[in-house]
C-alpha positions in Angstrom: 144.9 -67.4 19.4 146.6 -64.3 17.9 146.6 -61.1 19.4 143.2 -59.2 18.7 143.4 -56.9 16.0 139.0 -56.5 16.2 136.6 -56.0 18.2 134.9 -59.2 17.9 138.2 -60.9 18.5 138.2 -59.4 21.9 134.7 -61.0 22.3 136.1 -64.6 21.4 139.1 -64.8 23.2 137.0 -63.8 26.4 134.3 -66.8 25.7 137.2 -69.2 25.3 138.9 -67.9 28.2 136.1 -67.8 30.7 133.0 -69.8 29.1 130.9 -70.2 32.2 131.9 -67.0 34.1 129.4 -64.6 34.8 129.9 -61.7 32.4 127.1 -59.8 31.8 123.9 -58.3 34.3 121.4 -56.1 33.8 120.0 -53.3 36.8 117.6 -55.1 39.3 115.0 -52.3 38.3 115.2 -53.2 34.9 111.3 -53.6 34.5 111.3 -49.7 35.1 113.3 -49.2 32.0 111.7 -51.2 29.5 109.1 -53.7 31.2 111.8 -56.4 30.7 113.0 -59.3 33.8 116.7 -58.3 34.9 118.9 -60.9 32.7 122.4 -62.7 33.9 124.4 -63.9 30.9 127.9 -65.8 31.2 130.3 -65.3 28.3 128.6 -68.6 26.7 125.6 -66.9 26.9 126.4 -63.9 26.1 128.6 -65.1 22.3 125.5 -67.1 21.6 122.7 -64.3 22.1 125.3 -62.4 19.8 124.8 -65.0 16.8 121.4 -64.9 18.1 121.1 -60.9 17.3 123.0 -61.3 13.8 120.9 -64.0 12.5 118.1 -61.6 13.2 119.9 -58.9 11.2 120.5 -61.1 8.4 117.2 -62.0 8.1 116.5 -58.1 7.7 119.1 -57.9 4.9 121.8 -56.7 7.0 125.4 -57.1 5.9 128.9 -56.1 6.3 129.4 -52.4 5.5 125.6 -51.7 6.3 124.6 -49.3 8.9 122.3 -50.3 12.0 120.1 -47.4 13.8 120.0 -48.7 17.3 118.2 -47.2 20.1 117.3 -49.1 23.5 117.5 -48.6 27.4 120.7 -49.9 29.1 119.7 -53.2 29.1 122.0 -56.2 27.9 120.4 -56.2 24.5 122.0 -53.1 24.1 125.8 -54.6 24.0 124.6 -57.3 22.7 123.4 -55.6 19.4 126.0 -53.7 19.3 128.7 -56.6 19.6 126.7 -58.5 16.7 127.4 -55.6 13.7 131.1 -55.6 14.8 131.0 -59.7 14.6 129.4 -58.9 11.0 130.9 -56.1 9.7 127.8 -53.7 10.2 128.1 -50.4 11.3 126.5 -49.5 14.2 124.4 -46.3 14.9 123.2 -46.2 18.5 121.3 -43.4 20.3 120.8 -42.3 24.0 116.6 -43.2 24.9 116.5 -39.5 25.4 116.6 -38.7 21.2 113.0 -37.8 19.6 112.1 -37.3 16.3 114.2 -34.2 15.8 117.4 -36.0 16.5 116.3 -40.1 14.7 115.8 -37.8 11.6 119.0 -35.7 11.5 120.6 -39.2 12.2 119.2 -40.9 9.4 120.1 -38.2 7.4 123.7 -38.2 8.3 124.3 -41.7 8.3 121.9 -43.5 6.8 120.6 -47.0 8.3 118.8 -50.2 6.8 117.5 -50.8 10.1 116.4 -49.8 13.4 116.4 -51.9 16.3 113.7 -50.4 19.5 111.9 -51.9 21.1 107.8 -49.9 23.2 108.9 -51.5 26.3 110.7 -48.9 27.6 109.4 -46.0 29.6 108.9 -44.5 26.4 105.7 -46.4 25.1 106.0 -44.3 21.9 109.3 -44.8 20.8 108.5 -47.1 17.9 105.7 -44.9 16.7 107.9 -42.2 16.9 111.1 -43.9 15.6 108.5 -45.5 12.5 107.5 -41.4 11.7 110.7 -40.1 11.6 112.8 -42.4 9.9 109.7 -43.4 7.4 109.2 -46.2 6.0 112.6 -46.9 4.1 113.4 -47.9 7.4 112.9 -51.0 8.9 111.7 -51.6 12.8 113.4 -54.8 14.4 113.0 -55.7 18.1 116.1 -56.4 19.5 117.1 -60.3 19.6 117.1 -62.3 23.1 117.4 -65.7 22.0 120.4 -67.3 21.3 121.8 -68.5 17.5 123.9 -70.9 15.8 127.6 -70.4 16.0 128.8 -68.5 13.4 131.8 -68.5 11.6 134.0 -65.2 11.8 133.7 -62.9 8.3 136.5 -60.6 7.3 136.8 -57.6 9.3 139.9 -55.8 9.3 141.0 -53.1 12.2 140.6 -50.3 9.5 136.5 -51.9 9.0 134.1 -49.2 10.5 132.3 -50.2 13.6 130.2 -47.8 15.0 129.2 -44.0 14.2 128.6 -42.1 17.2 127.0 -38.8 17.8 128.8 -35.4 19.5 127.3 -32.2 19.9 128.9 -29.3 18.0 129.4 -25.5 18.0 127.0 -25.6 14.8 123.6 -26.5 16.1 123.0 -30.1 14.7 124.8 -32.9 16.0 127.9 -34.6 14.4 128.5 -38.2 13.4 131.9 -39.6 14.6 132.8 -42.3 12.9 135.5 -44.9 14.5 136.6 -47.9 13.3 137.8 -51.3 14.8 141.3 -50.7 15.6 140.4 -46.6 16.8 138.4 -48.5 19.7 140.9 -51.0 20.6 143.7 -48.5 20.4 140.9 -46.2 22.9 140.4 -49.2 25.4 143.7 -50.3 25.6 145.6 -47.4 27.3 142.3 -47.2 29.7 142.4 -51.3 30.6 146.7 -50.4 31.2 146.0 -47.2 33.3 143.1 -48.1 34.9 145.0 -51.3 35.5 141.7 -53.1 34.8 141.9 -57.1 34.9 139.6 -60.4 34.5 139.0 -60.1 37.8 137.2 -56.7 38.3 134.0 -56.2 38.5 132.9 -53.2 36.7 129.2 -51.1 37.3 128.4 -48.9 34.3 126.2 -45.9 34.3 126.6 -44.3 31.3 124.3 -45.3 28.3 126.1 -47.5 26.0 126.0 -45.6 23.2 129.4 -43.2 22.7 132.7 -42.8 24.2 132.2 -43.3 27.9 129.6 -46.2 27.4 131.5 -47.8 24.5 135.3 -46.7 25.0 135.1 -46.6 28.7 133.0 -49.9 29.7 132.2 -51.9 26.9 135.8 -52.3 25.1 137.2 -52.3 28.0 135.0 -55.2 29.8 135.8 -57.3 26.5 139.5 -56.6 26.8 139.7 -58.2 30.1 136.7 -60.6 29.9 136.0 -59.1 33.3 132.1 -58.8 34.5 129.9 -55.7 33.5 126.8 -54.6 35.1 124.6 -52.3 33.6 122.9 -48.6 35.4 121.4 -45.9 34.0 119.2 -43.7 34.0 121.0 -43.1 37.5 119.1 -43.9 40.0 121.6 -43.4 43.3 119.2 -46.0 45.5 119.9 -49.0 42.9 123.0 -48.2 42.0 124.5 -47.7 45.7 122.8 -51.3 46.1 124.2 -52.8 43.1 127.8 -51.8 44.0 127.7 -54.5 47.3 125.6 -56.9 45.5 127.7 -57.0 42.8 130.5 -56.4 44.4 132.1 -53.7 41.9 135.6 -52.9 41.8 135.4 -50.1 39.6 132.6 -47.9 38.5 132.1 -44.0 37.0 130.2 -41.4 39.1 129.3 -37.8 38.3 131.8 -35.1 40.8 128.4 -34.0 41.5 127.2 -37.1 43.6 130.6 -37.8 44.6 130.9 -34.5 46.9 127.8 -35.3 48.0 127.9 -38.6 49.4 131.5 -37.0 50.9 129.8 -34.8 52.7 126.9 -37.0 54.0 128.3 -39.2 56.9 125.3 -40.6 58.0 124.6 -41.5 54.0 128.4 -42.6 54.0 128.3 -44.7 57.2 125.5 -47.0 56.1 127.1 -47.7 52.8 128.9 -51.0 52.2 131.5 -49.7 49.7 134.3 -52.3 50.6 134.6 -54.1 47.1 135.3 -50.4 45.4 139.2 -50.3 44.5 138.3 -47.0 42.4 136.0 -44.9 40.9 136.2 -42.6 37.6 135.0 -39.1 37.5 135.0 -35.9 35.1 132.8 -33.9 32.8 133.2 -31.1 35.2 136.6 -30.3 37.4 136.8 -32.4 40.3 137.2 -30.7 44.2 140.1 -31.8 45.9 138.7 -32.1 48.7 136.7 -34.7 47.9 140.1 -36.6 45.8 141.4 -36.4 49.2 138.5 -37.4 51.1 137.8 -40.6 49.1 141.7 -41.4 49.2 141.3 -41.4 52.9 138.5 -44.0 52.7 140.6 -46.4 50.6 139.0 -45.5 47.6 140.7 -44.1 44.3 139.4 -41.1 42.6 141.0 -41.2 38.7 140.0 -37.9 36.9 139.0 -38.3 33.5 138.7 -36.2 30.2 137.7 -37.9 27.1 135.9 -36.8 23.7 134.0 -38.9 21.1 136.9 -37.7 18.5 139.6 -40.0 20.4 141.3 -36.8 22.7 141.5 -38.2 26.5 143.3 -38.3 29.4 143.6 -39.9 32.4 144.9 -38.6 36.0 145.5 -42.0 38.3 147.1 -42.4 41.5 150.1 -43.8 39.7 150.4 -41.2 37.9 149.5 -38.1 40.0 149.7 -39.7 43.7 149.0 -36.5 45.3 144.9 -36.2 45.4 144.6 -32.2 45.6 146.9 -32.4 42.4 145.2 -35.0 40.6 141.9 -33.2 41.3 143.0 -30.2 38.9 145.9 -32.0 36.4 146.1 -34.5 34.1 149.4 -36.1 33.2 150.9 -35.7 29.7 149.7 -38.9 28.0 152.6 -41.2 27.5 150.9 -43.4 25.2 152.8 -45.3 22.2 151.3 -43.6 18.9 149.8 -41.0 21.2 150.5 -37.2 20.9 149.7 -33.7 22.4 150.6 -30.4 22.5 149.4 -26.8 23.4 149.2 -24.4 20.9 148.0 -20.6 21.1 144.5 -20.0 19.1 146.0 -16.4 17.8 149.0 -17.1 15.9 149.3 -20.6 16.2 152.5 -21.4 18.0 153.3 -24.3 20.0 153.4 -23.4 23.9 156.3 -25.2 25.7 156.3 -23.5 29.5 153.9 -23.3 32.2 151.6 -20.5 32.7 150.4 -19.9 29.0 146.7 -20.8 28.1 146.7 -22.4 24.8 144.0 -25.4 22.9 144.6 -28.8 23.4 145.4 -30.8 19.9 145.6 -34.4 19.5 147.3 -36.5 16.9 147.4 -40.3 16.9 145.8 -44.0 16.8 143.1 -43.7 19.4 142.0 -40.1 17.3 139.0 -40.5 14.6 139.4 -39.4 10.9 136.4 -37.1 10.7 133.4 -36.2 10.9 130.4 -37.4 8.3 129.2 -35.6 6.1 126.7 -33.4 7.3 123.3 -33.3 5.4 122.7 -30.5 3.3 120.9 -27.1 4.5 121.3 -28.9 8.1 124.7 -26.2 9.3 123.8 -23.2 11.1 127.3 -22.0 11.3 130.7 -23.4 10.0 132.4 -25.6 12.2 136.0 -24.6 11.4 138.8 -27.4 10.7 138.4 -30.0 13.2 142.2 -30.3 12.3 145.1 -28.0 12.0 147.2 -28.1 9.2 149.8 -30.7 10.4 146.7 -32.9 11.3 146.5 -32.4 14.8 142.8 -32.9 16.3 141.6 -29.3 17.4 139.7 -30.1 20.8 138.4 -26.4 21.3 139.7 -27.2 25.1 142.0 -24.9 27.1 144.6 -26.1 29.0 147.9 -25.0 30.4 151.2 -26.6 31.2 151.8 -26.6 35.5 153.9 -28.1 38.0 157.3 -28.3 38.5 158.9 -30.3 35.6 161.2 -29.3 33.0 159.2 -30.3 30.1 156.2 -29.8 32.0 154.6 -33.4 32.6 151.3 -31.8 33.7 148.3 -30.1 32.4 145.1 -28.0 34.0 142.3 -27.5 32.6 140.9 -23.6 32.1 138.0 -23.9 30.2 135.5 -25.4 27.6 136.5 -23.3 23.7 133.1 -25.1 22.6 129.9 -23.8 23.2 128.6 -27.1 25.4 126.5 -27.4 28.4 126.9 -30.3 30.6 123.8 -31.3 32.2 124.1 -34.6 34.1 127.5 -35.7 31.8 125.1 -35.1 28.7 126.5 -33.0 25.9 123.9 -30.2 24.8 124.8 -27.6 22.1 124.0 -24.4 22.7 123.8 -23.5 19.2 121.6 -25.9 18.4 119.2 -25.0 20.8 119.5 -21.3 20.3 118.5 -22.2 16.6 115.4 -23.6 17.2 114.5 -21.3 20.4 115.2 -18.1 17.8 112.6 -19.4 15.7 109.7 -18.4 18.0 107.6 -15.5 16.8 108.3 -13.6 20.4 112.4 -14.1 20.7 114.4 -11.6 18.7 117.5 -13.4 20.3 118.9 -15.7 22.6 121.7 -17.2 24.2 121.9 -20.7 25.9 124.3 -20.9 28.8 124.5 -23.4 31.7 124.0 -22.6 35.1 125.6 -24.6 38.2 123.5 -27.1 39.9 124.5 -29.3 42.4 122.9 -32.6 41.8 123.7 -32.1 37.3 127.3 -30.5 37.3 125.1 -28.0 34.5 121.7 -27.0 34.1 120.4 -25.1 31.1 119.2 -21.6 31.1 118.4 -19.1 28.0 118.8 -15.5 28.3 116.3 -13.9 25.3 115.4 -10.5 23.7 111.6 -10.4 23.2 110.2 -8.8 20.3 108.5 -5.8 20.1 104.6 -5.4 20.1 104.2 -9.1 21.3 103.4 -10.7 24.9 106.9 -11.7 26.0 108.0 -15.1 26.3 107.7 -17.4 29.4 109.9 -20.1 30.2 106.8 -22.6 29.7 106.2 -21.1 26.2 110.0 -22.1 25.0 109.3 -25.4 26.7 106.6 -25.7 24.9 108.0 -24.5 21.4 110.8 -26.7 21.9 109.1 -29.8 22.6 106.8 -28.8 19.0 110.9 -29.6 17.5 110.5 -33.2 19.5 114.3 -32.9 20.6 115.6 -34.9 23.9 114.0 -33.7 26.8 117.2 -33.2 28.8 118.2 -30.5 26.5 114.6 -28.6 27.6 116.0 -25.3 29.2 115.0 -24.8 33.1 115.8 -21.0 33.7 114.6 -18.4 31.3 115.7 -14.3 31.9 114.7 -11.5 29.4 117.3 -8.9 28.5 117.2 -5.8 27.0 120.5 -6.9 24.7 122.8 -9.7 24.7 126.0 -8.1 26.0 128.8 -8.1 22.6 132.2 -7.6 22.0 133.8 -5.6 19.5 133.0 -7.9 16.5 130.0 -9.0 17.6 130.2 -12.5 19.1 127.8 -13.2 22.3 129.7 -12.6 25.4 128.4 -15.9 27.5 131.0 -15.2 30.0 129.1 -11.9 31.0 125.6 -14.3 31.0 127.4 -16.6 33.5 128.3 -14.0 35.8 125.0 -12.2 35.6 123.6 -15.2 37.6 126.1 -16.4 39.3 125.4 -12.9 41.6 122.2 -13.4 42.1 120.7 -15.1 45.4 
């Protein structure tokens, strides 16, 4: 067999390589999720319960080129849809669990589906109701598939065919649909199987919902590429998934810096854990402590720091790479990746930044990086995004970074801060813009700004400084709650701190000045 150049490729060459390995678990409390009995498929199983799934989409008039709306709990249907459209050409549109109404609807708008596969038994008993309402009844409502199919013969999909449109949040309120296509995800999971140094043998635990970068990119493509063993986990739920790491004895999973420094600093938590299968474990979505790099290191396990994007921008800080742990907590390498490019470049005047010490945005250009972003529905903008790319088709990340270490050209980069308005709650991307849109809306809220707070368990929580309006009773952190959840958007964007200001602090042309916000509670008790 030739070298992959698709997705589905991937899939075969694993099933003919390792037929009757196990490939494919779901969480033991997988009846908590959806009601469902925790599945084991081999990679026999799990190509036929894909032929299974497209036979079912076929039957609903899916073909090649057609979208798929796809929202269900971590469960192995989940891949398993997902790997059907890319064996048929179909696009796939997954959600997190977590999207309502508010979100299915700008989806459908954006990208447009002849189906939707959901399923009541989740912990969600109205997600079909709700999924049936929103998308209307253009929309077809399939079950996913769990029995297997006949074999089916491979149709012609090339590396430029789209596979999957994922969703990012934005600086302009309403979420974005990233489009990648075959050979952008294989380009994406090859450097991380080479630097991650990932083979047939690991044993891989995955936490994050499959249903973007981190869940497709960082554990799905890459458990294909190697045709190693996947177990599914999430939401996370530290019990089962400290349980599942000796039981299935993972070699490499992804946990939050949040958990990680505290399961560091709990010996008697640490003690009673059986964590000898663990070669490494992933973290980022927040900067990493180096105390706790180091203090993993010493126990034999590997903390890689990560930054990734739904675009295609990532980067990875290994031990090969940055051996020292208290460095490789705050740097990442310069990717060295063929067809791979970066550079720093200041916001004001646009010049490239060669030397250490100058803060300037990180730009990508190259095969892992998307073409992008769909069109967004009309009257759905509440501000104007900018260029995603510069004018010599670099990929403008809105991150700040500078050059550091040693090195003449410097080889290292740190991270200063986040150019886009996001909040990070629990490695979940929330727009504050979107959510200042709809909070503005309510008759007692001149104004508002939504800025994250620290927590210790989240990495992020979301809190809302507001104006109230004149004349009216003043707005209480239930009433925005409540006014939110009238919008039926994800409940982990609900804000959970609420102040009221006499202004939002400005600068001179105007813009909100979060930074001020931040430090506002940061000194309080």
């Amino acid at each position: 067999m030739s070298e992959p150049t698709t997705i589905d490729e991937l899939v075969r060459r694993a099933v003919v390589a390792r037929p009757d390995e196990e490939a494919l678990a779901d969480a033991p409390n997988r009846a908590t999720l959806d009601g469902g009995v925790p599945q084991r498929l081999t990679w026999t199983e799990v190509d036929a319960r894909i032929d299974g799934a497209v036979a079912e989409l076929q039957a609903a008039g899916v073909g090649p080129g057609d979208t798929v709306g796809i929202q269900l709990a971590n469960v192995v249907e989940l891949p398993i849809t997902l790997l059907a459209c890319f064996r048929m050409g179909a696009v796939a549109v997954p959600f997190p669990v977590q999207h309502r109404a508010h979100e299915l609807r700008h989806g459908f708008a954006t990208a447009g589906f002849k189906v939707f596969v959901t399923t009541d038994r989740t912990d969600r008993p109205d997600q079909v109701a709700a999924a049936a309402e929103a998308l209307g009844p253009q929309v077809a409502i399939l079950a996913p598939a769990t029995e297997p199919g006949p074999p089916l013969e491979p149709v012609a999909i090339t590396p430029d065919t789209r596979a999957t449109v994922c969703w990012t949040s934005g600086t302009t309120g309403t979420p974005k649909g990233v489009p990648r296509t075959n050979g952008k995800w294989l380009a994406t999971s090859g450097f991380q199987v080479t630097e991650l140094d990932l083979h047939a043998d690991d044993r891989v635990l995955c936490p994050f919902p499959v249903v973007n970068m981190a869940g497709i990119g960082g554990m799905l493509l890459t458990w294909i590429e190697t045709g190693c063993f996947l177990a599914l986990h999430h939401p996370l739920d530290l019990q089962v998934f400290l349980g599942q790491i000796p039981g299935e004895r993972i070699s490499y999973t992804v946990v939050p810096p949040a958990a990680l420094n505290m399961l560091l600093a709990n010996d008697a938590m640490l003690d009673q854990l059986d964590l000898s299968s663990i070669r490494k474990i992933a973290s980022g979505s927040a900067p990493l402590d180096p105390w706790m790099v180091e203090g993993w290191q010493a126990r034999g396990i590997e903390i890689v720091n990560v930054f990734g994007s739904n675009e295609g921008a990532a980067m990875m800080s290994t031990m090969a790479a940055v051996p020292d742990p208290t460095e490789r907590a705050r740097y990442f390498p310069v990717p060295e990746r063929e067809g791979v490019e970066i550079r720093l470049v200041d916001p004001a005047d646009e010049s490239e930044i060669t030397t250490t010490g100058t803060v300037g945005e990180l730009r990508f250009r190259g095969v892992t990086v998307f073409d992008g972003y769909l069109p967004a529905p009309a009257g759905t903008e509440t501000a104007p995004e900018g260029d995603v790319f510069d004018a010599d088709g670099w990929y403008r990340t809105g991150d700040l970074f500078e050059y550091a270490g040693a090195d003449n050209p410097p080889r290292l980069l740190r991270f200063v801060d986040r150019a886009k308005d996001i909040i990070i709650r629990g490695g979940m991307n929330i727009s504050a813009a979107e959510l200042e849109a709809l909070i503005a809306d309510h008759p007692a809220v001149v104004e508002c700004a939504a800025v994250g707070f620290p927590d210790r368990d989240l990495g992020e929580k979301v809190g809302v400084f507001a104006v109230a309006a004149p004349d009216t009773a003043p707005p209480s952190l239930s009433d925005v709650v409540a006014h939110l959840r009238e919008h039926e958007i994800a409940s982990y964007k609900l804000p959970e701190r609420l102040e009221l200001i006499d202004a939002l602090p400005r600068n001179p042309v105007g813009k909100v000045v979060k930074p001020a916000l931040r430090d506002l509670w940061s000194r309080q008790p």
